[in-house]
VEXTOR-62259 format. One record per residue (C-alpha): x, y, z. Coordinates in nm, 4 decimals, always signed. Layout:
REM residues N
[atom [X Y Z]] ...
This chain:
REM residues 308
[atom [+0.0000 +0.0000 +0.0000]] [atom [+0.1263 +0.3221 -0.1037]] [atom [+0.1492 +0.6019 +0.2258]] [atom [+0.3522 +0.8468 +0.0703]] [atom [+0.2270 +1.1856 +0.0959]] [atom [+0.0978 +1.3262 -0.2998]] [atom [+0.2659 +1.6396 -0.4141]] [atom [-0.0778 +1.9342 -0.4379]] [atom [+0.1050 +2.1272 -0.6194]] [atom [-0.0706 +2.0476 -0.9241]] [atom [-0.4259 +2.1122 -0.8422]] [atom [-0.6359 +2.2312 -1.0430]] [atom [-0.8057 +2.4777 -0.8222]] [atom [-0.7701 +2.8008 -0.5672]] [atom [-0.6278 +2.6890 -0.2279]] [atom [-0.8905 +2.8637 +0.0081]] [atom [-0.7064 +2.7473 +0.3617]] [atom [-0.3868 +2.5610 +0.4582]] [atom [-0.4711 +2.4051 +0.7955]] [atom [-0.2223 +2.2261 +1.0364]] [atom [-0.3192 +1.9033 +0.8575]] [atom [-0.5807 +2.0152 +0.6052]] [atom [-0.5457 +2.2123 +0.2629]] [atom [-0.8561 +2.3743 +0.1062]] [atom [-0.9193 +2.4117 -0.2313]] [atom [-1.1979 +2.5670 -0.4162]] [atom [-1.4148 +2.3375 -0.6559]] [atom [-1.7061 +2.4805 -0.8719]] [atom [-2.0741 +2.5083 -0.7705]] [atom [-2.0098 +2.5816 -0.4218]] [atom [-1.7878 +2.2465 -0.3748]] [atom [-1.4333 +2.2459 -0.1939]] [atom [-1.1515 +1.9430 -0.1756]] [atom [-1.0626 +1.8494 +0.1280]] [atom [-0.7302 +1.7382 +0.1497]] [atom [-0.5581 +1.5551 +0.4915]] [atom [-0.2171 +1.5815 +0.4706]] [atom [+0.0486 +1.3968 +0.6560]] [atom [+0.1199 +1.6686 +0.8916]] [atom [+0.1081 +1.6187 +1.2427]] [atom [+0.0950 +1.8700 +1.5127]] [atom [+0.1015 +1.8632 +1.8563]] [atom [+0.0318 +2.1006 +2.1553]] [atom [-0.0675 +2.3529 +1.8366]] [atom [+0.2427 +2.3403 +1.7188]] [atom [+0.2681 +2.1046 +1.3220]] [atom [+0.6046 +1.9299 +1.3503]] [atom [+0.8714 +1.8881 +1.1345]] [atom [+0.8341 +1.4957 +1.0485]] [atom [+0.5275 +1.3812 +0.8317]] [atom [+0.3644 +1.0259 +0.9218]] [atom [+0.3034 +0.8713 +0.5813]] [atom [-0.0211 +0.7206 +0.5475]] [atom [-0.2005 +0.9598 +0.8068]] [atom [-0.3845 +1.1743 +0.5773]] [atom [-0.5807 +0.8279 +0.4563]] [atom [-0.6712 +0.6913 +0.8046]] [atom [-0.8100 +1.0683 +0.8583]] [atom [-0.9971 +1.0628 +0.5664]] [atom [-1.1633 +0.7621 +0.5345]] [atom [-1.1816 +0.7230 +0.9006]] [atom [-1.4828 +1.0276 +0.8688]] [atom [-1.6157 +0.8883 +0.5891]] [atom [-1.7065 +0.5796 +0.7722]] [atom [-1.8300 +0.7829 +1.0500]] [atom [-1.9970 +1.0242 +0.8120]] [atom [-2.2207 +0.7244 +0.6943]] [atom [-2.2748 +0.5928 +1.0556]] [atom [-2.3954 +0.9479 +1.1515]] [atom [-2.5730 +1.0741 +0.8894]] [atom [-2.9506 +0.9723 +1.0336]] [atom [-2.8577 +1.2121 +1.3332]] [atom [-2.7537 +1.4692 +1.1316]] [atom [-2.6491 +1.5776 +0.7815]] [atom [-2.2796 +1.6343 +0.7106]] [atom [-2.1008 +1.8465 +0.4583]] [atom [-1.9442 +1.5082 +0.2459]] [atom [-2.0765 +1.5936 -0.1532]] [atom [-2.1835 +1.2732 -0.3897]] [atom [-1.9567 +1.3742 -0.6368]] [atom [-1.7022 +1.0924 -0.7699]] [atom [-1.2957 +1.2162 -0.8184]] [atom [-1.3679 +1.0951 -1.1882]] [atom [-1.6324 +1.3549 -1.2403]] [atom [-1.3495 +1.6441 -1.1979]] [atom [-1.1747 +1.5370 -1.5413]] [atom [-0.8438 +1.5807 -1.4058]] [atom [-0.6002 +1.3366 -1.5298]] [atom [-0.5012 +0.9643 -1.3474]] [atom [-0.2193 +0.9985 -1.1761]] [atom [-0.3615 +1.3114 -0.9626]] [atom [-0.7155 +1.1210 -0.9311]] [atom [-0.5564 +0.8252 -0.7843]] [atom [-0.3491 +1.0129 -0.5767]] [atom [-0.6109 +1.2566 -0.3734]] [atom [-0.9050 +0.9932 -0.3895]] [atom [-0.7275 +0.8223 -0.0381]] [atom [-0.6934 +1.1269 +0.1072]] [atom [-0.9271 +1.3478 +0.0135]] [atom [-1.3117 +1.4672 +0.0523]] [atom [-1.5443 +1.6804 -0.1927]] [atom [-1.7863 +1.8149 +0.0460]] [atom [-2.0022 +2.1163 +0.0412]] [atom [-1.9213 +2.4647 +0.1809]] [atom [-2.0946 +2.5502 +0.4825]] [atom [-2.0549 +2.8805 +0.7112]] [atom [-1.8352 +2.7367 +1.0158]] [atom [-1.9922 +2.7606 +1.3328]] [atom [-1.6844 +2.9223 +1.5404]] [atom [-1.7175 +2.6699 +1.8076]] [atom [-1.5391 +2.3393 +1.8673]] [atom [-1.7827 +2.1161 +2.0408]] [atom [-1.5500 +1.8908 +2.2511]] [atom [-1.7717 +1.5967 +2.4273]] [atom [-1.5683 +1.4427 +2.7620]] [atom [-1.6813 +1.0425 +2.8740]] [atom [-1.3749 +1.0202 +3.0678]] [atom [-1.1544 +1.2161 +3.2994]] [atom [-0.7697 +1.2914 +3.0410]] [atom [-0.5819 +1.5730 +2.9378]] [atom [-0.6861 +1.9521 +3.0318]] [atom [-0.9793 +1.7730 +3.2046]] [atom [-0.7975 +1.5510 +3.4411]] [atom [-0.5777 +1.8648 +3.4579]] [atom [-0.8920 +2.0930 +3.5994]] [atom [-1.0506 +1.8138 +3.7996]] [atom [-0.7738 +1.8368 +4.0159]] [atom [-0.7586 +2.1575 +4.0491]] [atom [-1.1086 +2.2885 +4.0792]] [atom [-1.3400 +1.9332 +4.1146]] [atom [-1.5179 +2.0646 +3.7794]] [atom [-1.4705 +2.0778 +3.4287]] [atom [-1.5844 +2.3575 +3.2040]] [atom [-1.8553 +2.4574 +3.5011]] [atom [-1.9683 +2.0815 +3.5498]] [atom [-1.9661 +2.0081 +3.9138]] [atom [-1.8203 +1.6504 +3.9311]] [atom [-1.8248 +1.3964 +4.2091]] [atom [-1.5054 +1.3753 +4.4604]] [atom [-1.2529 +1.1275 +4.4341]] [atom [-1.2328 +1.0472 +4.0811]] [atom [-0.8918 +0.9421 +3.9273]] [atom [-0.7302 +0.9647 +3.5854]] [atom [-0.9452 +0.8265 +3.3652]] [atom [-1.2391 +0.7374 +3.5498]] [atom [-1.5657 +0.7421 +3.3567]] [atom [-1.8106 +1.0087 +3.4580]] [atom [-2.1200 +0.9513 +3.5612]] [atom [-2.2776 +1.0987 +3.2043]] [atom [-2.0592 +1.2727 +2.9151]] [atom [-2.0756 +1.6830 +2.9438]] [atom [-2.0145 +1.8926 +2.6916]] [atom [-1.7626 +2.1362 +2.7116]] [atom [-1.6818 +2.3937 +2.3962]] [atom [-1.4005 +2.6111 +2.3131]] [atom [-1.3818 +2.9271 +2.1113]] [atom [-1.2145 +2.8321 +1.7440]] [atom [-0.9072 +3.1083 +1.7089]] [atom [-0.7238 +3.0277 +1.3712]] [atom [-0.4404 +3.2646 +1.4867]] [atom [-0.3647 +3.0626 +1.8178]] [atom [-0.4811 +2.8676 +2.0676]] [atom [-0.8373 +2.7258 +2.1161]] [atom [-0.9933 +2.9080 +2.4204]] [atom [-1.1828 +2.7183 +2.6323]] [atom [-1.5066 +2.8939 +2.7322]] [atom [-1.8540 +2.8140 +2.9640]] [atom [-2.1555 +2.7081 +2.7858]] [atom [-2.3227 +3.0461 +2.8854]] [atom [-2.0543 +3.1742 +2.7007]] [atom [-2.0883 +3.0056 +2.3873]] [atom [-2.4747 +3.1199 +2.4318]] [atom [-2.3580 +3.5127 +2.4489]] [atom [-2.1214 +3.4112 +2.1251]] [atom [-2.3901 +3.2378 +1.9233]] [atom [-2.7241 +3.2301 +2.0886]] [atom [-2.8945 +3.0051 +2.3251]] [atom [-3.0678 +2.8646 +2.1083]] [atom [-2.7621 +2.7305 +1.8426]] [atom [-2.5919 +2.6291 +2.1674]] [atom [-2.8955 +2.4168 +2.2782]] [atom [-2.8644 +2.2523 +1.9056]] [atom [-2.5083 +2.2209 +1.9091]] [atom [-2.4795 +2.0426 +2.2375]] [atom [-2.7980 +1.8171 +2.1513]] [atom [-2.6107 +1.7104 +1.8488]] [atom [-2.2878 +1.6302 +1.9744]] [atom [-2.4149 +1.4300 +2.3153]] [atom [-2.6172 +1.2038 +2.0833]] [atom [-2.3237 +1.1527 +1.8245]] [atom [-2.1048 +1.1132 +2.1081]] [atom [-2.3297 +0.8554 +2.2537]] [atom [-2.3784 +0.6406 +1.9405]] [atom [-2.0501 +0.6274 +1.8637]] [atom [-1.9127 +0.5539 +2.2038]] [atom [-2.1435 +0.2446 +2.2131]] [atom [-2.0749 +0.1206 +1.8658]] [atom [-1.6752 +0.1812 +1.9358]] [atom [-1.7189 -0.0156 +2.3150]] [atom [-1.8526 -0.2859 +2.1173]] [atom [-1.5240 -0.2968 +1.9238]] [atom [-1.3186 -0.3175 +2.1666]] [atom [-1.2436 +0.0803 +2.1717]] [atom [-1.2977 +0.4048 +2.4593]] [atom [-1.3867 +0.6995 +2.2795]] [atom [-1.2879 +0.9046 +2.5749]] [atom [-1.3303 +1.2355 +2.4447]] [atom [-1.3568 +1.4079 +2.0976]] [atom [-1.4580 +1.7169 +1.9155]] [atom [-1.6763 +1.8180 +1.6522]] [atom [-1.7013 +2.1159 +1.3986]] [atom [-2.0303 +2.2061 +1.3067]] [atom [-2.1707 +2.4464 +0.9943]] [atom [-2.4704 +2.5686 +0.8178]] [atom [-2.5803 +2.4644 +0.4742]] [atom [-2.9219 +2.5990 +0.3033]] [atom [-2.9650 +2.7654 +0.6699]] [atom [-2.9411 +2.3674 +0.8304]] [atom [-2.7030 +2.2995 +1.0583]] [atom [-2.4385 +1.9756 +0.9281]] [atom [-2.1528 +1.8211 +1.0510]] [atom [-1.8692 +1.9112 +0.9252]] [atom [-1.4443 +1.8870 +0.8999]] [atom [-1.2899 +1.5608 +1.0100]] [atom [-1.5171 +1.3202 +1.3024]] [atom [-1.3891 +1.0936 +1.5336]] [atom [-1.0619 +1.0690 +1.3765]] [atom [-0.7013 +0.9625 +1.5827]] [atom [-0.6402 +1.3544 +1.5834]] [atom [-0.9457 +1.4736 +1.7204]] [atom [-1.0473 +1.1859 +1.9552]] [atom [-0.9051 +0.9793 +2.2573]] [atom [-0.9148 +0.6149 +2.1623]] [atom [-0.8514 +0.3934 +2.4332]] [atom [-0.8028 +0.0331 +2.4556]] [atom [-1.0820 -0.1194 +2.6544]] [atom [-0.9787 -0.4469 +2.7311]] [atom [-0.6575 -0.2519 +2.9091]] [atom [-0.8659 +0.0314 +3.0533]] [atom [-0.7832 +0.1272 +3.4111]] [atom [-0.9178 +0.3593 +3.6027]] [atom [-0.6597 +0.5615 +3.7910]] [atom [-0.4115 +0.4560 +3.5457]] [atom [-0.2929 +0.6393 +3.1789]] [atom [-0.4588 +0.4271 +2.9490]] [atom [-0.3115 +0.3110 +2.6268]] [atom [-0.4169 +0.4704 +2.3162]] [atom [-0.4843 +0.4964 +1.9643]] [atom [-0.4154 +0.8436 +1.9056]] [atom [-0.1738 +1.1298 +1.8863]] [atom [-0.1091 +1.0600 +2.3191]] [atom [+0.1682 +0.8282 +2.1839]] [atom [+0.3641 +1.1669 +2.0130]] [atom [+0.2562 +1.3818 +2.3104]] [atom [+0.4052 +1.1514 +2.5423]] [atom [+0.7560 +1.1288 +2.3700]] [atom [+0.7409 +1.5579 +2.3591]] [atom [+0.6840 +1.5690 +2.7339]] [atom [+0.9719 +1.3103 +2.7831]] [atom [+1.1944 +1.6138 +2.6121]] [atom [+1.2929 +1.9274 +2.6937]] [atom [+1.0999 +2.1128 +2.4677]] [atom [+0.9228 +2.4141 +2.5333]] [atom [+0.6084 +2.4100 +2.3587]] [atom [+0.7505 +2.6752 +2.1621]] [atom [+0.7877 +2.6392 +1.7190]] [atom [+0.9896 +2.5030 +1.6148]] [atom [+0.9226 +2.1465 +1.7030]] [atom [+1.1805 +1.9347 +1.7009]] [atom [+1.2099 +1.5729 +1.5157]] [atom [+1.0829 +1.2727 +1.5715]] [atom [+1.2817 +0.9668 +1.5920]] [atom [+1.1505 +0.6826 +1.3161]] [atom [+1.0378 +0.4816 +1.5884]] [atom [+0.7299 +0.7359 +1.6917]] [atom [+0.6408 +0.7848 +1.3408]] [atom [+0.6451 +0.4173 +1.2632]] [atom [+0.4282 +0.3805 +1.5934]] [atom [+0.2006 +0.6322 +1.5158]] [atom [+0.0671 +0.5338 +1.1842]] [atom [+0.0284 +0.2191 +1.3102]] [atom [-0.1750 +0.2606 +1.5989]] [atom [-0.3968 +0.4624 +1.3728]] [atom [-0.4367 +0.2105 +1.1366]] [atom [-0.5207 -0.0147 +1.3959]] [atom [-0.7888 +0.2028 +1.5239]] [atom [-0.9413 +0.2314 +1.1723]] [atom [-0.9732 -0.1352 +1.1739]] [atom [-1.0695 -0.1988 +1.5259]] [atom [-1.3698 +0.0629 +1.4582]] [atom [-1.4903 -0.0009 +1.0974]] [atom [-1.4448 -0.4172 +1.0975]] [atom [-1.1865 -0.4230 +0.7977]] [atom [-0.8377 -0.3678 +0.7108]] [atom [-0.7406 -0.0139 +0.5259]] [atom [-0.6657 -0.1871 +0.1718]] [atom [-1.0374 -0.3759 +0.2098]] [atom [-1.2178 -0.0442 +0.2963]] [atom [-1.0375 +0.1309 -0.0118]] [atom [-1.1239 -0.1388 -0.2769]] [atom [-1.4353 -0.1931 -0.1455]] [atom [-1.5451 +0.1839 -0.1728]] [atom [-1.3720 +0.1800 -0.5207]] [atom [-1.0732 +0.4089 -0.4386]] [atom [-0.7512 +0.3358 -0.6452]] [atom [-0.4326 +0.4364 -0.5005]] [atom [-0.1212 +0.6036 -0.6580]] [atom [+0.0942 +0.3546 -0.7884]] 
């Protein structure tokens, strides 16, 4: 299977955004490409290294979850084949793994971050404060317990920095009370359904955030969903509560940044073969723990050649 990372270079269309992972290009009749690059970033900072193969797990990863979801809500992914665009074979077969068309929405300027289970800057204010976000939790809990129901906790998007975590009666004096109400409905149901159908599998969706936008005045999901990069995926035979658990996500780079001295600060500095190699494969084997099938399977059974 080929990981390598395409050249875009030779798109046929406007770049609209370059992300820390995702380039935007403009399509016609109110279409954009999606691409997911091999960038990873970490602490808001993108890295040096690529991980080859990441952009596909990322990509294909929502477009299972895309399908799974859509009967809760619509999402932004267009029925429009690569084919359709004209553009020649070689750059076909190398976006079609990595890439979505999808439709353009107006962003909602909120990321709507759903917590299960007590990790990161929420283990970090639990034991500070005994809340999270405002949500007055019960005493005693240790690193990754379960709580007693998932909350909902949102942070204002900044494309110029860091994400600011904020109240819900915040995001209500941002947006409304009545998107918020919407937006937090929404994500606790997709949240729930996908929790259950990854505990099934053998995986802990501990926490994860969503991007949301309107189309034709309706609100869809949009971006990436419940992807290695925006998502906690535990393994729940190993779970533990009180104990770090092992993952399935970018924890395994974060961890080997903390072991250095670092400073959080660009540039960040290399990583060794070893985490790169590790990382793309514990994605991969999240894609396969959650969708039932192997990466290669899920591409030639959805039709999607690969660069040769």
């Amino acid at each position: 299977m080929n990981l390598q990372t395409p050249v875009a270079t030779d798109i046929p269309a406007d770049l609209v955004y370059s992300g820390k992972v995702r380039d935007t290009y403009r399509l016609a009749d109110g279409h954009l490409l999606m691409i997911a690059s091999d960038r990873i970033s970490a602490f808001d900072v993108v890295l040096p290294n690529t991980v080859p193969g990441k952009g596909i797990v990322l990509t294909q990863l929502s477009r299972y979850w895309f399908g799974q979801l859509d009967a809760l809500v619509p999402n932004h992914l267009a029925r429009i084949s690569f084919e359709s665009l004209g553009w020649p074979d070689h750059l076909t077969a190398a976006m079609a793994p990595r890439a979505m068309i999808v439709r353009e929405a107006t962003r909602i300027p909120i990321e709507c971050v759903v917590r299960g289970y007590l990790a990161g800057s929420g283990w970090n204010e639990y034991r500070t404060s005994g809340q999270i976000a405002g949500h007055a939790l019960p005493g005693g809990l240790g690193m990754s317990s379960q709580l007693p129901e998932p909350i909902f906790t949102p942070a204002r998007k900044n494309d110029s920095g860091h994400d600011e975590n904020i109240s819900v009666a915040q995001m209500a004096d941002d947006i409304g009370a009545e998107l918020t109400d919407a937006l937090i409905t929404h994500s606790l149901a997709i949240y729930n359904k996908a929790a259950g159908q990854a505990r099934e599998r053998g995986i802990i969706i501990a926490d994860t955030k969503f991007e949301f936008g309107f189309i034709d005045d309706e609100i869809h999901l949009i971006d990436e969903v419940l992807t290695p990069d925006s998502s906690r995926f535990w393994d729940a035979v190993r779970w533990k509560p009180g104990h770090e658990s092992e993952s399935f996500d970018k924890q395994f780079v974060r961890n080997w940044l903390l072991s250095t001295d670092w400073n959080r600060e660009p540039p960040g500095p290399e990583l060794p073969s070893d985490v790169i190699a590790g990382t793309i494969d514990r994605y991969i084997d999240a894609f396969q723990r959650l969708t039932g099938v192997s990466l290669e399977t899920w591409l030639a059974t959805h039709g999607i050649r690969e660069r040769q």
